[in-house]
C-alpha positions as CSV (number, residue, x, y, z in Angstrom):
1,X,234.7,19.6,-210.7
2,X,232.2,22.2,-209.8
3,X,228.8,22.7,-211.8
4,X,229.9,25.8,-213.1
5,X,232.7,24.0,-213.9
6,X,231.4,21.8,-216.3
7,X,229.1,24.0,-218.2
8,X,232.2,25.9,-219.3
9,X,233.6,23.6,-220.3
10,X,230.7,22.6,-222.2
11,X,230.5,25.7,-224.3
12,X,234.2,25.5,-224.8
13,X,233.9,22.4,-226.6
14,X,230.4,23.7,-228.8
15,X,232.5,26.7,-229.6
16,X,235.6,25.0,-230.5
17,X,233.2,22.2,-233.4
18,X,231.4,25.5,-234.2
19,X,234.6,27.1,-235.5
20,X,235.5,24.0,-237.0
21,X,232.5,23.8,-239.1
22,X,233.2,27.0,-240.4
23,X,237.0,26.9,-241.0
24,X,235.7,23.8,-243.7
25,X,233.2,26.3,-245.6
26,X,229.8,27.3,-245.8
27,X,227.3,24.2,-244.5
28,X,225.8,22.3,-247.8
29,X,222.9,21.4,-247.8
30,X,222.1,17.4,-249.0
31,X,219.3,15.2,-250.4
32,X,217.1,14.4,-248.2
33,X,216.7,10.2,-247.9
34,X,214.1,9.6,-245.6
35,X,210.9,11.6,-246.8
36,X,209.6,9.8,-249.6
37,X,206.8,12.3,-251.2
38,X,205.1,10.8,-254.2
39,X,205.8,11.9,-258.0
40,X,202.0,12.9,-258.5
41,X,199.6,13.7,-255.8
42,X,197.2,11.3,-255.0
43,X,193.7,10.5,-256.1
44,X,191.2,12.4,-253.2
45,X,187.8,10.7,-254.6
46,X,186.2,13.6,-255.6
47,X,186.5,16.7,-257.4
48,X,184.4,20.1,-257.9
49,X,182.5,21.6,-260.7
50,X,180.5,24.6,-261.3
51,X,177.2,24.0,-260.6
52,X,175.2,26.9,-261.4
53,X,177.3,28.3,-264.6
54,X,176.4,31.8,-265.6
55,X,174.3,32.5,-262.1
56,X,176.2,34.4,-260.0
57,X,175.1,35.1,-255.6
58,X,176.4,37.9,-253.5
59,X,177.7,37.2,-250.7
60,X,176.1,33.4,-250.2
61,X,176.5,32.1,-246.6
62,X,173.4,29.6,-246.2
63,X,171.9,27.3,-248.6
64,X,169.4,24.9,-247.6
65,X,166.1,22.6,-249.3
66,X,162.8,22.4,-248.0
67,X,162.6,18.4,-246.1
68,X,161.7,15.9,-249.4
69,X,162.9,17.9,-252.0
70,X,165.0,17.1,-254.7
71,X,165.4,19.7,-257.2
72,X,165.0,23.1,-255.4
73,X,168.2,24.7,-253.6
74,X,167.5,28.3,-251.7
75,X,171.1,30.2,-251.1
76,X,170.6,33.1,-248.8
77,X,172.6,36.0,-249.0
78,X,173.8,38.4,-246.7
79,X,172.7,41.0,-248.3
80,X,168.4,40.2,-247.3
81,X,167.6,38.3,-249.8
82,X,167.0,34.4,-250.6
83,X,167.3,33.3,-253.8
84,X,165.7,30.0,-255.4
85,X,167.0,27.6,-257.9
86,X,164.2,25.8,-258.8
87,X,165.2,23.2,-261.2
88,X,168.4,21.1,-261.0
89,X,168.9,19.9,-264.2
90,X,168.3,23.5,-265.9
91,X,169.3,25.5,-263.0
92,X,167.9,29.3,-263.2
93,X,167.9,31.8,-260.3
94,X,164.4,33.3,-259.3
95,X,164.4,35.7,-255.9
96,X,162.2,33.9,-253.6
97,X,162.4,36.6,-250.7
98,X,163.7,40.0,-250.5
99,X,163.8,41.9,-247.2
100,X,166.8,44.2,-247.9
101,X,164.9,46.6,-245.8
102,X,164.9,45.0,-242.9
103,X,168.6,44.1,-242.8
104,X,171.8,45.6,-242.0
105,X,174.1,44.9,-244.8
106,X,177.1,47.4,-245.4
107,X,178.2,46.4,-249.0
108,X,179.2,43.5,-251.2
109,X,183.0,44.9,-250.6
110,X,182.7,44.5,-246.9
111,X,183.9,41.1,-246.3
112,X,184.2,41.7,-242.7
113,X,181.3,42.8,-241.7
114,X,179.4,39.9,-239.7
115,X,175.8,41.7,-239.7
116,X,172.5,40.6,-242.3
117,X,170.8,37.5,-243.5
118,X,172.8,34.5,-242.0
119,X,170.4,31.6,-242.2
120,X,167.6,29.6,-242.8
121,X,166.0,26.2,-241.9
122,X,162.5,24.9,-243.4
123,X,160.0,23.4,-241.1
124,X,160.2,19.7,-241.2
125,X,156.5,19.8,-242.1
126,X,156.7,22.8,-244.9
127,X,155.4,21.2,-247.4
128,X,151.7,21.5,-245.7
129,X,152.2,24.6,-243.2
130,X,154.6,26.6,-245.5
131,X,156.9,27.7,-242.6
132,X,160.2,28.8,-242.6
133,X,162.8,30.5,-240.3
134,X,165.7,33.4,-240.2
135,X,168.1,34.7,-238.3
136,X,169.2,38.5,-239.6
137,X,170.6,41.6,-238.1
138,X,168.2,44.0,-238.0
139,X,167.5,48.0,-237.3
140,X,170.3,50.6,-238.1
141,X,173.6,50.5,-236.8
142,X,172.8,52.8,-234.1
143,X,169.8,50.7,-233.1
144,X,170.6,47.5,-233.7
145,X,168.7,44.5,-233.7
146,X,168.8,40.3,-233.9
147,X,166.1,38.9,-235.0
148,X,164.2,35.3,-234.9
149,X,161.5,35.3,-237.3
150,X,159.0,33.1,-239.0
151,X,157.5,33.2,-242.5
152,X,155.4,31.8,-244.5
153,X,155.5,30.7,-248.6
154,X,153.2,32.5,-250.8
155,X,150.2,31.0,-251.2
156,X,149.7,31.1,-254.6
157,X,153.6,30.8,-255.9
158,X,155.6,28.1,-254.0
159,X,159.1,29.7,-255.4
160,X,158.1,32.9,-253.3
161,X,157.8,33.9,-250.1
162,X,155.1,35.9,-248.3
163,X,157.1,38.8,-246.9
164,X,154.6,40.3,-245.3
165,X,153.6,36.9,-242.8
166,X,156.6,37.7,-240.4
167,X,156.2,36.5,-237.0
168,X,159.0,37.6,-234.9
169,X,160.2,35.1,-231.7
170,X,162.9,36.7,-230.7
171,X,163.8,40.7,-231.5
172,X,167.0,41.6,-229.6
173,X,169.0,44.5,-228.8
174,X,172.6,44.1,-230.2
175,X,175.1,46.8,-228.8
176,X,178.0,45.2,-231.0
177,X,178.0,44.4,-234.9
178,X,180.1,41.2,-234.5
179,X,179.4,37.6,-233.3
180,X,176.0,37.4,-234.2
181,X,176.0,33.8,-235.0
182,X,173.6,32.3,-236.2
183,X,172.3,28.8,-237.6
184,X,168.9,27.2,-237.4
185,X,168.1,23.3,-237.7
186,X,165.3,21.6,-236.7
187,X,166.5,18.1,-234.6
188,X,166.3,14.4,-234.5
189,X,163.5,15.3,-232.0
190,X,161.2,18.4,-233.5
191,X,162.8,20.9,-231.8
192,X,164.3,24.2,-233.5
193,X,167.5,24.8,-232.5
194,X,169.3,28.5,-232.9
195,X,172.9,29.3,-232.5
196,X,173.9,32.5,-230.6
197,X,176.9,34.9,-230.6
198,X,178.1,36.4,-227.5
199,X,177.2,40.0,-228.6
200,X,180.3,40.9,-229.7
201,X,183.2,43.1,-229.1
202,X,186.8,41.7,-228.1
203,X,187.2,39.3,-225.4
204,X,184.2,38.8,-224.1
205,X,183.5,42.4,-223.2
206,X,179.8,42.2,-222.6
207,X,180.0,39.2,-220.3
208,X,177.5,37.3,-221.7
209,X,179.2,33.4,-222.0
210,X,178.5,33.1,-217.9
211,X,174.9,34.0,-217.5
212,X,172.0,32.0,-217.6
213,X,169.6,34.6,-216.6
214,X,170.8,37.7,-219.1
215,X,169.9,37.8,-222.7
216,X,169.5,36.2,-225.7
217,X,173.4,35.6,-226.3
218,X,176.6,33.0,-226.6
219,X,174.3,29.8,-226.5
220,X,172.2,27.2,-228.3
221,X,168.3,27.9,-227.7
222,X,166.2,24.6,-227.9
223,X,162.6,25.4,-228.8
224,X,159.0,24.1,-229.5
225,X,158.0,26.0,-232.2
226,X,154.8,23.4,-232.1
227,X,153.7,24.0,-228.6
228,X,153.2,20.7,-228.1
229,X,151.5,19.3,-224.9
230,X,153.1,19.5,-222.2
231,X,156.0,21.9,-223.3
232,X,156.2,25.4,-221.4
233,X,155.4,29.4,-221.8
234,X,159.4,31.0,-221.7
235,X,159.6,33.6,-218.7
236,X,159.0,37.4,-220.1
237,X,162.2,38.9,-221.3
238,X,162.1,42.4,-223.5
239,X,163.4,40.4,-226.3
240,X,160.0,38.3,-226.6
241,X,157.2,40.2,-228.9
242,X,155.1,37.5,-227.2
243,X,155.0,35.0,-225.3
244,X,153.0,32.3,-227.4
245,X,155.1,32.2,-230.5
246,X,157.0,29.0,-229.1
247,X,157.2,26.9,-226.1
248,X,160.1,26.1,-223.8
249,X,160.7,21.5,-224.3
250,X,160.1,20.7,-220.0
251,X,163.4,18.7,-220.4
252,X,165.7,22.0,-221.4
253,X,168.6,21.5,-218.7
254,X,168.1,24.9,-217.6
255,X,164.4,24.7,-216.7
256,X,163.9,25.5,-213.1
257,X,167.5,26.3,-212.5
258,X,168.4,27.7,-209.1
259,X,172.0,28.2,-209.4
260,X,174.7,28.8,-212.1
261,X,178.3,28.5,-212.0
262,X,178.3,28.3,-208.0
263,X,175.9,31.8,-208.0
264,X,172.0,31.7,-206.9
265,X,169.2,32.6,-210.3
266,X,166.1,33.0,-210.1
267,X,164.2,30.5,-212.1
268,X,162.0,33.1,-213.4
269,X,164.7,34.9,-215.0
270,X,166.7,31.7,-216.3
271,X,166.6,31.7,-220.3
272,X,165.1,28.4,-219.7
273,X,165.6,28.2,-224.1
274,X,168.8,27.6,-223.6
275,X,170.3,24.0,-224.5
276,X,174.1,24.7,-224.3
277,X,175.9,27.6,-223.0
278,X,179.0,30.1,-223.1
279,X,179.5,30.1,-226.8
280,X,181.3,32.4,-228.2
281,X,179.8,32.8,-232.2
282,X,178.6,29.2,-232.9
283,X,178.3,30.5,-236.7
284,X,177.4,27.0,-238.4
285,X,176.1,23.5,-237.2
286,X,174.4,20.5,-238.4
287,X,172.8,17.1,-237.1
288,X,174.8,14.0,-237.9
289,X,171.5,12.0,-239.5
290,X,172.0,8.5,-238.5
291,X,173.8,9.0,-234.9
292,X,171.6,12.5,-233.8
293,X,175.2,14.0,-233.0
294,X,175.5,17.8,-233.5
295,X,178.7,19.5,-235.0
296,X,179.4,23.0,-234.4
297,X,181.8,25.1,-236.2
298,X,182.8,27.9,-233.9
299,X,185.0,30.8,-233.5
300,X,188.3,29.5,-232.6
């Protein structure tokens, strides 16, 4: 008997049980016996609560604590400003910094807009230099902007900052208003660390996950903010207000790169910041405290 042959056969046969099936009524559908599902759900360990009752944020999407602190929690919002809760056990909302000017933000009702205040880290020695860091889309829409910036606390009132200390590290033409990451964590080792988005757009447009040697974009910068001994000046860039504000770690894998993905780079134009590469928006990380390990949430 042919192929052919048989696979008419075949079908024959399927047709013929189908039409049985029918001919006996409608399928019925049975208990099922081998999916046992328990009566109540299980106990998970741990439950939520409201821990701020009667203070409301808008749009929160970073809260951090200065390093040693027990009883303050800062929440930023994506709106420019940074509020404080300054005691735990009677928590009450104080604003410790407002720079609503400075940020693109296009309402509390625009929950897809990816633009404004996205985070903040504390210097791991704040509690004698004062230092902190964020990452915020500046500018207008037209002229758009990602910035890296430093402040400083107030000097007189440690629940608010001194907005006009800003030191800006990194100020960055933006020609998209999605995917602009960002997180910022200081290390195991000192180092500040900054996720970047790709720029934006769909698929990649802008071409930034391949380059080594373009801008500020799709990666994770490693840098001294300390300029310790023995650390680096970063090559110019147009991004860079200066180049003193931070220091490039000599053992970034990129420093003195000579070629990338099988093309030649110059070394001078190598974005010798970078620590990991082709990202498309790395929007939240953190350091695993014991092991050193980073885990990245990313898009995707």
């Amino acid at each position: 008997m042919k192929r052919w042959q048989r696979w008419l056969l075949a079908g024959i046969s399927t047709l013929n049980l189908f039409g049985q099936a029918l001919a006996a009524g409608p399928l019925q559908r049975v208990p099922n016996t081998t999916l046992q599902m328990p009566p109540n759900p299980p106990t998970i360990g741990y439950s939520t609560t409201n821990a701020f009752p009667g203070i409301t944020f808008t749009n929160p999407v970073c809260i951090a604590s200065p390093p040693g602190e027990t009883n303050r929690l800062f929440i930023v919002e994506k709106k420019g400003v940074i509020a404080v809760i300054t005691n735990l056990a009677s928590p009450s909302r104080a604003t410790f910094m407002d720079v609503r000017s400075k940020v693109i933000y296009l309402g509390d009702t625009s929950v897809y807009d990816e633009q404004g205040l996205l985070c903040l880290t504390f210097h791991p020695s704040y509690a004698t230099n004062g230092y902190f860091y964020v990452w915020y889309t500046g500018g207008t829409s037209a002229n758009r902007h990602d910035v890296l910036a430093r402040y400083q606390v107030s000097l007189t009132d440690s629940n608010r900052a001194d907005t006009n200390s800003e030191i800006r590290f990194i100020d960055q033409i933006d020609r998209d208003d999605n995917h602009n990451g960002a997180d910022l964590h200081f290390g195991p080792d000192g180092y500040l660390y900054v996720s970047l988005g790709d720029e934006g757009g769909g698929y990649g447009s802008w071409g930034n996950c391949q380059l080594i040697n373009g801008n500020f974009f799709a990666a994770i910068l490693r840098i001294d903010v300390d300029n310790r001994l023995g650390s680096l000046p970063p090559n110019p860039h147009p991004a860079l207000p200066s180049l003193t504000n931070y220091s490039i770690p000599l053992d970034n894998p990129y420093v003195g790169a000579t070629s990338f993905n099988g093309s030649i780079v110059d070394p001078l134009t190598v974005r010798t910041e970078f620590w990991a590469v082709g990202m498309r928006n790395p929007w939240r990380f953190c350091f695993d405290p014991v092991t050193g390990t980073m885990y990245l949430g990313h898009t995707g």
